[in-house]
N, C-alpha and C positions, 0 to 999 in steps of 0.2 A: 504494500500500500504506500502510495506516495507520500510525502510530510506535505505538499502544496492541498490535498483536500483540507485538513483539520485548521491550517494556515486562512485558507480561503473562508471555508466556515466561520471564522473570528472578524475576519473583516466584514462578512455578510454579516454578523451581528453585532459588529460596532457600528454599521450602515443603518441598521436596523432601529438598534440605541438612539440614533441620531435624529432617525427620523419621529423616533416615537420623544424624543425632548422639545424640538421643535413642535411637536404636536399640543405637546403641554402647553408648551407656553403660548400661542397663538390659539389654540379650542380654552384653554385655564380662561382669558381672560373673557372669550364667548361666553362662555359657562359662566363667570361672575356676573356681566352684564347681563344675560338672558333668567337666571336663576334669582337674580335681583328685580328684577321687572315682572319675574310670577312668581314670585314667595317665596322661594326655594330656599333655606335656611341651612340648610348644608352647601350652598355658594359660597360663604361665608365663615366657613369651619377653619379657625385660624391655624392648622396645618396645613392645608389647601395653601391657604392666602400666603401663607410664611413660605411654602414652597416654591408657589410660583410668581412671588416678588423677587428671592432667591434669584429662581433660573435668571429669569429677565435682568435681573441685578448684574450678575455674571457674564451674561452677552454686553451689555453694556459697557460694564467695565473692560473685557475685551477689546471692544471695539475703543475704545477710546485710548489704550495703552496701545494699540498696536500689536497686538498679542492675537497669533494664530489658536485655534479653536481646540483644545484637546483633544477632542474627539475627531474631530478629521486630521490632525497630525499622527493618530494612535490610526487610524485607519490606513494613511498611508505609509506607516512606517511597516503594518499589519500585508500593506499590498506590498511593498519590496520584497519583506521577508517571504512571502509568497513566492515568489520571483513574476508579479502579475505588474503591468505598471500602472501609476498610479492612475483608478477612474478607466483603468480598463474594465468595463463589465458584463454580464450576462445580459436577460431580459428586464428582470426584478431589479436589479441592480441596477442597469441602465438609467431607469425610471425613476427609480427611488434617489439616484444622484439626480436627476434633469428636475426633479422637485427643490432637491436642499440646494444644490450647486446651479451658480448663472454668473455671466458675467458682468460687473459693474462699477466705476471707478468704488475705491473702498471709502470715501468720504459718503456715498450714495449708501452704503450697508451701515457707515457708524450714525447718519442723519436717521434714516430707519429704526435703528433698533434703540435710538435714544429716544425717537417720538412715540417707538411704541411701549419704552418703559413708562416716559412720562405719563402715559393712557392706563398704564399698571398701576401707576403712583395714583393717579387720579381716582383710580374706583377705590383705593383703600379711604378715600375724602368721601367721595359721591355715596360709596356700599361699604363703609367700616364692616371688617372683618368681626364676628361675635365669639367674643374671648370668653361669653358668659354660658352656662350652661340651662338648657327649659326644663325645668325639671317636671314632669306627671303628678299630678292633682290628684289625694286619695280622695275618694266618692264617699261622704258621709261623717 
């Protein structure tokens, strides 16, 4: 058996990681605004909320230091050692980079991901996170 399967494997699921963080953070903040506009009380669950000001927190400061993404320097370091080059990839693969990966000057990604923190900051103002717990009412 080759060592490039179980190599390749890793990278497909640091691609994967990737895509499913990205996910958080862009559906996290849907989910606050949409679960805040119908009641939804667990929008609001300050794990939730602490997580995904976190993530966003982290992209940001990224972006603003100049500092490449862990996850896709672990992915390409992940595709050398494969012997695969880097964003070479299958169907899934393909795809799932043509989603997180595009080209842009990087001033265009750091204006981005600061606007869409400040729209994270903003709903902890608009939809304060509830750090408090509802507790059930005994009957009688």
């Amino acid at each position: 058996m080759s060592h490039t399967f179980p190599r390749q494997l890793l990278v497909n699921l640091v691609l994967a990681l990737h895509v499913a963080v990205v996910l958080f953070v862009v559906g996290g903040l849907a989910l606050i605004v949409v679960g805040n506009l119908r009641g939804w009380r667990r929008a609001n669950a300050p794990w939730f909320r602490l997580a995904h000001l976190l993530a966003i927190g982290v992209v940001v400061a990224q972006a603003w230091l100049g500092a490449a993404c862990p996850l896709t320097t672990l992915e390409s370091w992940l595709r050398s050692r494969a012997g695969a080059a880097p964003y070479e990839a299958g169907f899934i693969e393909h795809w799932l980079q043509r989603l997180l990966y595009f080209d842009a000057p990087s001033w265009a990604f750091t204006l981005t991901y600061t606007l869409f923190g400040l729209a994270v900051a903003a709903t902890w103002w608009y939809f304060p996170p509830s750090f408090t717990r509802d507790r059930p009412t005994r009957a009688g």
